[in-house]
C-alpha positions in Angstrom: 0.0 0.0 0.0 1.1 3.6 -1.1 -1.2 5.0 1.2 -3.7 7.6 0.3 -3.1 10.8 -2.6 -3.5 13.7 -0.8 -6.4 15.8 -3.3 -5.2 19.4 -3.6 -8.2 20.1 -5.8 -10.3 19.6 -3.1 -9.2 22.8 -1.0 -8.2 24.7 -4.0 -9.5 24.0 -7.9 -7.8 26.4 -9.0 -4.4 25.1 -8.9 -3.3 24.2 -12.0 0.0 22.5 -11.4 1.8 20.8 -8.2 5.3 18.8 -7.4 4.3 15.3 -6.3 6.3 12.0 -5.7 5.7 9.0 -7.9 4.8 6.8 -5.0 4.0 3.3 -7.5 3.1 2.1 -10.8 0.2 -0.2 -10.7 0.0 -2.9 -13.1 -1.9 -1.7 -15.7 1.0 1.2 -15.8 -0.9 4.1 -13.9 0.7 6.8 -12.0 0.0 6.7 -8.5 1.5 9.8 -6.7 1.8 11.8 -3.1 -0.6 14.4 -4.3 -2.3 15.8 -7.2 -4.6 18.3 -8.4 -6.0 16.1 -11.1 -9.5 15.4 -10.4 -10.6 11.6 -10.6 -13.9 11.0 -12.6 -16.8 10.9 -10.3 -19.8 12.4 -9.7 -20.7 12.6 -13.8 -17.8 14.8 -13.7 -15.0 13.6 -15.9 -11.1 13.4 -14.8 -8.8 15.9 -15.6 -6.3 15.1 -18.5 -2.7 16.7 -18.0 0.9 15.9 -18.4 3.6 14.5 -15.7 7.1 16.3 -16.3 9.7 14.8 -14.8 14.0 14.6 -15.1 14.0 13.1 -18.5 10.7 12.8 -20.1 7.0 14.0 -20.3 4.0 11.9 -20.2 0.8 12.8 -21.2 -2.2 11.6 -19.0 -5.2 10.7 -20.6 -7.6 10.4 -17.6 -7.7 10.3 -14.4 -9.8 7.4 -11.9 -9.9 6.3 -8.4 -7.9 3.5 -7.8 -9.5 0.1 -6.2 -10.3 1.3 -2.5 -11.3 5.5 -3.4 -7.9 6.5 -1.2 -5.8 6.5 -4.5 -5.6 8.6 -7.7 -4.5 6.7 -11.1 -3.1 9.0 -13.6 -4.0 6.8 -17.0 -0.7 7.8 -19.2 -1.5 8.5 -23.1 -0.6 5.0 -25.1 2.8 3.7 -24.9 5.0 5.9 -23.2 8.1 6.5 -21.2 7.6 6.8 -17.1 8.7 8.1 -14.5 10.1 6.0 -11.6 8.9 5.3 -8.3 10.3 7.8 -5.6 10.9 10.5 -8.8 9.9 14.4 -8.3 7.6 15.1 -11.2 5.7 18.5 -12.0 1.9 17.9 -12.7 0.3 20.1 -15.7 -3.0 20.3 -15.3 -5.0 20.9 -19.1 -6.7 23.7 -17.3 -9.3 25.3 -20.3 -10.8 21.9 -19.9 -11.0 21.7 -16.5 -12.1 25.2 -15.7 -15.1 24.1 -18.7 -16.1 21.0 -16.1 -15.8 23.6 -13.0 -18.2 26.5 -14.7 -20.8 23.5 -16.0 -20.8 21.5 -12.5 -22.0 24.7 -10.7 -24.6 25.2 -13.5 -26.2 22.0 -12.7 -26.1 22.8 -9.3 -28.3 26.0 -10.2 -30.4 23.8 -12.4 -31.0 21.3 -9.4 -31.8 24.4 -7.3 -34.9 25.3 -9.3 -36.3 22.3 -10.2 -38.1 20.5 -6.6 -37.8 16.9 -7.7 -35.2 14.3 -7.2 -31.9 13.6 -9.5 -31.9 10.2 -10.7 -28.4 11.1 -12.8 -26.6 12.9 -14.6 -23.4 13.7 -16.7 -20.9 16.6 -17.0 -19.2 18.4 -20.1 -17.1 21.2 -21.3 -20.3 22.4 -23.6 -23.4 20.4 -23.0 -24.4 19.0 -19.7 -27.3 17.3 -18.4 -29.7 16.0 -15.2 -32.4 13.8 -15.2 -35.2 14.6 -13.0 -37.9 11.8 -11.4 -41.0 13.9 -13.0 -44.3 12.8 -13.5 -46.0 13.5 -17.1 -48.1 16.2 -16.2 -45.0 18.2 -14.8 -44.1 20.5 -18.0 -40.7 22.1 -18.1 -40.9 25.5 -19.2 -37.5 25.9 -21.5 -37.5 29.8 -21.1 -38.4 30.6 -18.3 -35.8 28.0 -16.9 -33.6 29.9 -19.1 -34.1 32.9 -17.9 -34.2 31.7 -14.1 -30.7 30.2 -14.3 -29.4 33.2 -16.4 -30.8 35.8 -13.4 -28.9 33.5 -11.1 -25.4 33.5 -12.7 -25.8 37.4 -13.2 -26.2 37.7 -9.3 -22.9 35.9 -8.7 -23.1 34.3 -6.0 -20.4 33.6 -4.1 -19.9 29.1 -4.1 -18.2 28.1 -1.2 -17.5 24.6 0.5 -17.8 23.4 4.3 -17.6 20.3 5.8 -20.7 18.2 8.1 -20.0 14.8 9.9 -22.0 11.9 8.7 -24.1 12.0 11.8 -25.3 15.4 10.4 -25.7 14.3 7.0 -28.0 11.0 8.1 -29.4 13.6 10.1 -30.5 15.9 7.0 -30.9 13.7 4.2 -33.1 15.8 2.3 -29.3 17.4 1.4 -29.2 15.0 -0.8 -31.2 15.3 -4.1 -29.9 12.6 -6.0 -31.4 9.2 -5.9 -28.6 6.7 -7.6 -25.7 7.9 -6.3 -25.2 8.9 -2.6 -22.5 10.9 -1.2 -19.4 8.6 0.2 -19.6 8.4 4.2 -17.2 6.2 6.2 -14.3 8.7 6.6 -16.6 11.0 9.2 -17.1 13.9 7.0 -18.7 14.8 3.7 -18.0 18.0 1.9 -21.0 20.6 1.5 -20.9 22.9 -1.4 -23.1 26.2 -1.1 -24.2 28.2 -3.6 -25.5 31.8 -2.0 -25.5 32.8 1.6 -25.4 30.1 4.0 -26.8 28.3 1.0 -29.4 29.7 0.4 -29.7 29.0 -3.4 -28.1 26.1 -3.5 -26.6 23.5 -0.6 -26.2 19.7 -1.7 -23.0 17.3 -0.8 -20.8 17.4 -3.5 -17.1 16.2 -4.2 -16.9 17.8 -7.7 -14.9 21.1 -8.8 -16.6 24.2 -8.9 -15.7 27.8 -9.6 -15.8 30.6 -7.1 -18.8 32.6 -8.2 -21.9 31.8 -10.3 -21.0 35.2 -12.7 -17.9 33.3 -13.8 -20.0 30.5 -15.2 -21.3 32.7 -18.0 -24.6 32.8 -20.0 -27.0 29.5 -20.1 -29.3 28.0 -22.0 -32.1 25.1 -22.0 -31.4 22.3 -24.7 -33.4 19.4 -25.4 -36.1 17.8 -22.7 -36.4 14.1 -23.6 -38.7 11.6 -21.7 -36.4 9.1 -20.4 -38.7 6.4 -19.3 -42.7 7.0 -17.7 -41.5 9.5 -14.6 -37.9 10.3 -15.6 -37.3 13.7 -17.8 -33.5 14.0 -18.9 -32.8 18.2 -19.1 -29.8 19.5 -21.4 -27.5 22.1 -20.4 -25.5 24.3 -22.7 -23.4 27.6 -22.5 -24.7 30.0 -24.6 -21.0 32.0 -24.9 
């Protein structure tokens, strides 16, 4: 056991780059190291692609997972190429347009969760289109401008998006925090992260382990795509920037 990478993202998504130690190399030839602020796919939001620089090579990573037991990070090199060794310093590039897309759309479905009363029963994050998908009943219409328009008045109020922490205790104690319905937030460690959208949350206040920007201005203008009916209660809604 390497024991657990420390997750600089989670204090800070904006950092774009760290120094980390190569700590192994897993059979499949993923880079396990100290720290990182490469962001492991979960959530419905993707991981981070970057490169490793080290003494005498690069290596580009083309995704990022969770290794076997959640503690790890596994930096998936790019194809056939040359790595670094275990116990070497390497610099870690994060590709940070893409990232910073995946931070601005995450807190956009976190506004779109925020007006829309039903349960999440999943969802999916990218640099363009997002989406949720809603447990609604037939007979529940979903207005596409005025949702629009609701999640556009929001991001021009930029509100501030912060993060705090609960213990599990509070969370079984609260569960209407959580909206979604397939995929519950991870307990066992004795803490699970809030993120808040508005004072005290008051626009927005869910568990979430995702990367999200700082304000709701910086996620820029909105726009309802398709609604498709995804089975007799479940409506799947399409997110897209508009600029």
């Amino acid at each position: 056991m390497s024991g657990p990478t420390e997750l600089l993202f989670r204090d800070d998504a904006y950092l774009k780059e760290c120094e980390a130690e190569v700590v192994a190399i897993n059979d499949r030839g993923g880079v396990i190291l100290d720290k990182t602020v490469f962001y492991a796919t979960g959530g419905g939001q993707p991981g981070d692609t970057g490169r490793l620089l080290f003494a005498d090579g690069e290596a580009a990573i083309s995704a990022t997972v969770y290794g076997d037991d959640k503690s790890e990070i596994v930096h998936v090199p790019a194809g056939e190429t040359k790595l670094p060794s275990v116990g070497e310093q390497v610099k870690v590039i994060l590709d940070w347009d893409r990232r910073h897309a995946h931070m601005r759309m995450h807190t956009a479905l976190h506004l779109l969760c925020s007006l829309i009363a039903f349960p999440v029963t999943g969802g999916s994050i990218g640099a363009a289109e997002s989406r949720l998908d809603f447990d609604i009943a037939e007979a529940d219409a979903i207005d596409k401008d005025a949702l629009t328009d609701a999640l556009n008045e929001l991001v021009k109020a930029d509100h501030a998006v912060t993060t705090r922490w609960i213990t599990d205790e509070e969370l079984a104690d609260n569960p209407d925090l959580v909206r979604t319905m397939s995929v519950k937030p991870p307990t066992g460690s004795g803490k699970v992260r809030l993120v808040a959208i508005g004072a005290d949350g008051s626009v927005d206040l869910q568990p979430c382990g995702g990367t999200h920007v700082r304000t709701t201005g910086e996620i820029g203008g909105l726009k309802i795509g398709k609604v498709e009916k995804k089975g007799r209660q479940n409506r799947r809604i399409r997110l897209q920037r508009a600029n």
